[in-house]
C-alpha positions as a Markdown table, in Angstrom:
| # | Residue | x | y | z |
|---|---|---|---|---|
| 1 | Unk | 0.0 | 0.0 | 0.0 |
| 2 | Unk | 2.7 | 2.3 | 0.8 |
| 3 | Unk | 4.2 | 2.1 | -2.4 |
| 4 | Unk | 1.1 | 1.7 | -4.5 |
| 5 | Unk | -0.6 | 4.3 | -2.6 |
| 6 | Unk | 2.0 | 7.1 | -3.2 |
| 7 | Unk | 2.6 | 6.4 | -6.8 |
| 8 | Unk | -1.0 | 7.0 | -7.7 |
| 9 | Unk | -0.7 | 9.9 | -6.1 |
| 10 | Unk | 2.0 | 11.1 | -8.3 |
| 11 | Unk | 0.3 | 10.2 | -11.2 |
| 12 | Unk | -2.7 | 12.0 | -10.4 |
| 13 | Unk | -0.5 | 15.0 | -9.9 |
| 14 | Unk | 1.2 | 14.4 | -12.9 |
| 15 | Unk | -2.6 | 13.8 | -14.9 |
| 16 | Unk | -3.7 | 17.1 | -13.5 |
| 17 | Unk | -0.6 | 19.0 | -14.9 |
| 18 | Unk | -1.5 | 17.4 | -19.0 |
| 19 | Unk | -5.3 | 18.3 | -18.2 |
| 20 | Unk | -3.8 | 22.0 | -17.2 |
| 21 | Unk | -1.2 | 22.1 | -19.5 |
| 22 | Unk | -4.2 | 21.9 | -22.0 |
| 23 | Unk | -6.4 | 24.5 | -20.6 |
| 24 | Unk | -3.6 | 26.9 | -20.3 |
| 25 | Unk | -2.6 | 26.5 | -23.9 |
| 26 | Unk | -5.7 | 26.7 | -25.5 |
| 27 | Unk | -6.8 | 29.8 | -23.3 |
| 28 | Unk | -3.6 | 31.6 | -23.1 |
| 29 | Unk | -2.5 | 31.4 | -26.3 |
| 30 | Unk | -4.6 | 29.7 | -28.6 |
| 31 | Unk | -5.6 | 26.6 | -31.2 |
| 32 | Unk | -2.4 | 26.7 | -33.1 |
| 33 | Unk | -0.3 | 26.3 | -29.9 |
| 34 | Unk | -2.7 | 23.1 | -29.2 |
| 35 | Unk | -1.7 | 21.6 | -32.4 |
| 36 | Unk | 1.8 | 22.4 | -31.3 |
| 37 | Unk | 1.8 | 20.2 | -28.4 |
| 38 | Unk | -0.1 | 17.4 | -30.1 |
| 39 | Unk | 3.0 | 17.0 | -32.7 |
| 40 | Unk | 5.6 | 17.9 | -29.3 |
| 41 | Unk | 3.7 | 15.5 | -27.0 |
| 42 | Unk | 5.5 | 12.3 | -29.2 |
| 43 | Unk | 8.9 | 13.9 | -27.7 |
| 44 | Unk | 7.5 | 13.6 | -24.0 |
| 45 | Unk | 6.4 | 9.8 | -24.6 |
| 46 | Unk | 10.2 | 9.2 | -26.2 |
| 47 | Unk | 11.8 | 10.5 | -23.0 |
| 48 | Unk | 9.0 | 9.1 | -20.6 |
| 49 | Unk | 10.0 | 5.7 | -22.8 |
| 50 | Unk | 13.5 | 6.2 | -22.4 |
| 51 | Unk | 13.5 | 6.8 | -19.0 |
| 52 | Unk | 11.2 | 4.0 | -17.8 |
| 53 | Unk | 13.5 | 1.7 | -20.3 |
| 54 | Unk | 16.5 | 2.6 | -18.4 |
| 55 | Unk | 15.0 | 3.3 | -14.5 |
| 56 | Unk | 13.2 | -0.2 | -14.5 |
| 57 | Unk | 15.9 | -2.2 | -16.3 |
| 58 | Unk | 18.4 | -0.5 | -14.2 |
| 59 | Unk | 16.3 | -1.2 | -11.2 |
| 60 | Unk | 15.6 | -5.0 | -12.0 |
| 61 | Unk | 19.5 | -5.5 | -12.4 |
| 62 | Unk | 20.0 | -4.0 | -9.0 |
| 63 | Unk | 17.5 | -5.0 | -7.4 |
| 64 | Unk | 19.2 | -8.6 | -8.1 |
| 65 | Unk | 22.2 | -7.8 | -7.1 |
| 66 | Unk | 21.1 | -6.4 | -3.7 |
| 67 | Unk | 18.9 | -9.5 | -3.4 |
| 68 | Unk | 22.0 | -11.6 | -4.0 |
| 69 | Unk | 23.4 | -9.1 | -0.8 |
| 70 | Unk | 25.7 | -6.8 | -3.5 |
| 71 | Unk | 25.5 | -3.4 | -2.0 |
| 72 | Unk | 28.6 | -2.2 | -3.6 |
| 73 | Unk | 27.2 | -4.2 | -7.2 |
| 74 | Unk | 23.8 | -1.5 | -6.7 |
| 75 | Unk | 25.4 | 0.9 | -6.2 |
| 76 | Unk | 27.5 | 0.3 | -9.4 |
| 77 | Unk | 24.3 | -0.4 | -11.8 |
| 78 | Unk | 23.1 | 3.1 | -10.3 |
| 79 | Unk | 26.3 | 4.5 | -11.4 |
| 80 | Unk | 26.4 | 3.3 | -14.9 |
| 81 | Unk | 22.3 | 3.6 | -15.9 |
| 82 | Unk | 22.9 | 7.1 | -14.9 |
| 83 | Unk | 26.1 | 7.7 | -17.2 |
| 84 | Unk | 24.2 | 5.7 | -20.0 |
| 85 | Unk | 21.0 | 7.8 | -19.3 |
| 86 | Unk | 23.3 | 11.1 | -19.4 |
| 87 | Unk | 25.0 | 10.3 | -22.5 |
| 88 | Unk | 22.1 | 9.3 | -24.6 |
| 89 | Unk | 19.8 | 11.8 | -23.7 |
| 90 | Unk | 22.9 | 14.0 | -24.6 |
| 91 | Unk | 23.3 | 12.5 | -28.4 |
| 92 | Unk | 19.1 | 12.6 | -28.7 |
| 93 | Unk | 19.2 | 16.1 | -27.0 |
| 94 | Unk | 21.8 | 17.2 | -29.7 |
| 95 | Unk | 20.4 | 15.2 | -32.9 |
| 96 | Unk | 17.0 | 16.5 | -32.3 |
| 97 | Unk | 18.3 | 20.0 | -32.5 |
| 98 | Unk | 20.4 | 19.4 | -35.5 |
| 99 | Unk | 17.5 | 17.8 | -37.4 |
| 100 | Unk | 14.5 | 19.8 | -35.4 |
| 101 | Unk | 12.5 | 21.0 | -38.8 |
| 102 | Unk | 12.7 | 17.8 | -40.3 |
| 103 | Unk | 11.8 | 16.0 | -37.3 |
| 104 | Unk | 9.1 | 18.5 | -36.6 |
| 105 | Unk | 7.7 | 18.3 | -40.0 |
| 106 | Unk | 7.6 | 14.4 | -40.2 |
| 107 | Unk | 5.7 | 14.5 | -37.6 |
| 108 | Unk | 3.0 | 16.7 | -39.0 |
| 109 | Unk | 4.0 | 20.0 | -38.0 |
| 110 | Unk | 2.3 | 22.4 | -40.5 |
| 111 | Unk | 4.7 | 25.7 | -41.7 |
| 112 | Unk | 1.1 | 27.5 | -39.6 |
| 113 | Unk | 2.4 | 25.0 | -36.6 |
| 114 | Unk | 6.1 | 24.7 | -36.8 |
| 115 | Unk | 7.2 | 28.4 | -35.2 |
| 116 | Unk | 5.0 | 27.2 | -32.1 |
| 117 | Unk | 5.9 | 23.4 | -32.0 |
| 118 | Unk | 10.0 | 24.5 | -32.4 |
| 119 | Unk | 9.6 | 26.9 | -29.4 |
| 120 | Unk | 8.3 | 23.6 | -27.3 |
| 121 | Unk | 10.9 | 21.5 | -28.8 |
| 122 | Unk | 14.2 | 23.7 | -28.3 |
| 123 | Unk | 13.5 | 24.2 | -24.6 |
| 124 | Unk | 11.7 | 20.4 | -24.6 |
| 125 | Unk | 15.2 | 19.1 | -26.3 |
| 126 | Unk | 17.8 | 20.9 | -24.1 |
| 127 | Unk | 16.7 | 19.8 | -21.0 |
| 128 | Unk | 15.7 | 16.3 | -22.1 |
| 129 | Unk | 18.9 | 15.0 | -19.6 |
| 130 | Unk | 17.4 | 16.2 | -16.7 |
| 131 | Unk | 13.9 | 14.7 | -17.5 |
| 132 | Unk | 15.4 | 11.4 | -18.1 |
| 133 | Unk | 17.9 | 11.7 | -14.9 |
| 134 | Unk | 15.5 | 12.7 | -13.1 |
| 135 | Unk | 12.5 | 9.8 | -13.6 |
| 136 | Unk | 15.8 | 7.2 | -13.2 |
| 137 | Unk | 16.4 | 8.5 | -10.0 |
| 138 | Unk | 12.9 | 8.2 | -8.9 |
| 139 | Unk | 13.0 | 4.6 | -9.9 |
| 140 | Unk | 15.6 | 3.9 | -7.9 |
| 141 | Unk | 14.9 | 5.7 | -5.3 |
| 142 | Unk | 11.6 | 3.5 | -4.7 |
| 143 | Unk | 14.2 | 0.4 | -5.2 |
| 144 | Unk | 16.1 | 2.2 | -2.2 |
| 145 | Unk | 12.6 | 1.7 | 0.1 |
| 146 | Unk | 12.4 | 5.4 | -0.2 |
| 147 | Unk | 9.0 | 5.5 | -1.8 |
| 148 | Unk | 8.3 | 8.5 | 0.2 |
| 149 | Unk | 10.8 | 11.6 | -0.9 |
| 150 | Unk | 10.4 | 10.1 | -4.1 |
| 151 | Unk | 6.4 | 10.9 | -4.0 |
| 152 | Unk | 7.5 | 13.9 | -2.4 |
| 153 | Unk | 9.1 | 15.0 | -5.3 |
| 154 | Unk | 6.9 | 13.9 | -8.0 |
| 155 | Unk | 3.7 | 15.7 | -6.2 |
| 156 | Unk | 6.3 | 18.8 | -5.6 |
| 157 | Unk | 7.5 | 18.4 | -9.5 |
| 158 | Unk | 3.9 | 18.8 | -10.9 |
| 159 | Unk | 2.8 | 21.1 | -8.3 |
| 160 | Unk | 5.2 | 23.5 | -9.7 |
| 161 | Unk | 5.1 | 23.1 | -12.8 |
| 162 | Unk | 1.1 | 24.3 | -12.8 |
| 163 | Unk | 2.5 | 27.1 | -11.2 |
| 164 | Unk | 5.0 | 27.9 | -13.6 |
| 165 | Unk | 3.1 | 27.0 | -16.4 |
| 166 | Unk | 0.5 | 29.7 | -15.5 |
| 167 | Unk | 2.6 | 32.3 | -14.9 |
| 168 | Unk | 4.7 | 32.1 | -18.0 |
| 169 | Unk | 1.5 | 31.2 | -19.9 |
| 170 | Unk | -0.5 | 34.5 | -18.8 |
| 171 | Unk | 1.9 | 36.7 | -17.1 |
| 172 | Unk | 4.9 | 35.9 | -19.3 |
| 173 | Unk | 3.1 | 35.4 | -22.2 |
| 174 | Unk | 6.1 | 32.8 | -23.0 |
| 175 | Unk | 4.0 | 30.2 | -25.7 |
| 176 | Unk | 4.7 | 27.2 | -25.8 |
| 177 | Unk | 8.0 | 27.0 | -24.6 |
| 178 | Unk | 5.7 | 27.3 | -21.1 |
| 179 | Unk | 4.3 | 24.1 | -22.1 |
| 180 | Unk | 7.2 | 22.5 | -22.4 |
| 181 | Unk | 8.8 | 24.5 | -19.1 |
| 182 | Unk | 6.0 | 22.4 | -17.4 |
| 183 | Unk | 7.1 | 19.3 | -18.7 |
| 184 | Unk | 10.7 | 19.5 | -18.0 |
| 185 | Unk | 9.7 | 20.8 | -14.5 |
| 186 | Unk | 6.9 | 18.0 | -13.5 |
| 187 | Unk | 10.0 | 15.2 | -14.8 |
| 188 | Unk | 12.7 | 17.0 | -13.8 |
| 189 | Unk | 12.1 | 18.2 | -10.5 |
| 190 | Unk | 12.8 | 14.7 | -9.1 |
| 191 | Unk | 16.5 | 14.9 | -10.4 |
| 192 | Unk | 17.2 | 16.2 | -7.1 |
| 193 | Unk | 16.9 | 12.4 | -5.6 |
| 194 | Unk | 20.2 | 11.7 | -7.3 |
């Protein structure tokens, strides 16, 4: 129950930032900024993918390991999921800039939708480490029986980023690059497990 209980709790928080994310889009700035996100949101699933990939592999591994009474071996697969995570969020971070218009426009970005679907994707693209550092350090934080801080900073994490959102959505008057602010910030915020 602890565990269980906690995670859903996250994931509602985490349910209620998209449904906001929405709202704030199509009310603060407007249809074409909607159609931006539905071409940017394939970009969140790839990192949401690549993190889960990595955080529950990199969990299973060590979670054998401290089964079989390997601390040290843990504490290693930590280690080197987190350098893997870094570098290829790095190389994905870096390819998608290079080939952004491309990629943008493959995935049905109109020249009407493009402008507002790049802003999400530059800010979306350079912090794409910290997203994907951040959700492999939640999962191992829950391996560490630490499903608590790790809650903590999920609830936290989207909390803020509804926050943020709406202020750089109608004070700011930032796009979609708030949109994708909010993203970064729901994921990222629990790179501070690490």
């Amino acid at each position: 129950w602890k565990y269980s209980v906690l995670a859903l709790v996250g994931i509602l928080f985490s349910c209620l930032a998209v449904i906001l994310d929405g709202f704030f889009m199509g009310n603060g700035v407007g249809s074409m900024a909607l159609a931006a996100i539905a071409v940017a949101v394939i970009f969140m699933y790839f990192a949401m993918g690549l993190s889960m990939m990595l955080g529950i592999g990199g969990t299973t591994v060590a979670g054998i390991k401290l089964g079989d009474g390997d601390e040290e071996g843990a504490r290693d697969v930590y280690g080197t999921i987190l350098v893997f995570g870094l570098i290829v969020s790095v190389v994905v971070g870096v390819l998608c800039m290079i080939f952004m218009k491309p990629l943008l426009t493959l995935l049905g970005a109109t020249p009407d939708v493009y402008p507002y679907a790049a802003d999400y994707a530059k800010v979306f693209f350079a912090m794409i480490p910290a997203c994907v550092l951040g959700q492999i350090a939640y999962y191992f934080c829950r391996l560490a029986e630490k499903p608590t801080p790790a809650a903590i900073f999920f609830v936290a994490g989207g909390l803020g980023a509804i926050v943020v959102e709406y202020i750089l959505v109608f004070k700011c008057h930032w796009g979609t690059a708030a949109s994708a602010w909010d993203f970064v910030i729901g994921l990222a915020a629990t790179i501070f497990l690490i």
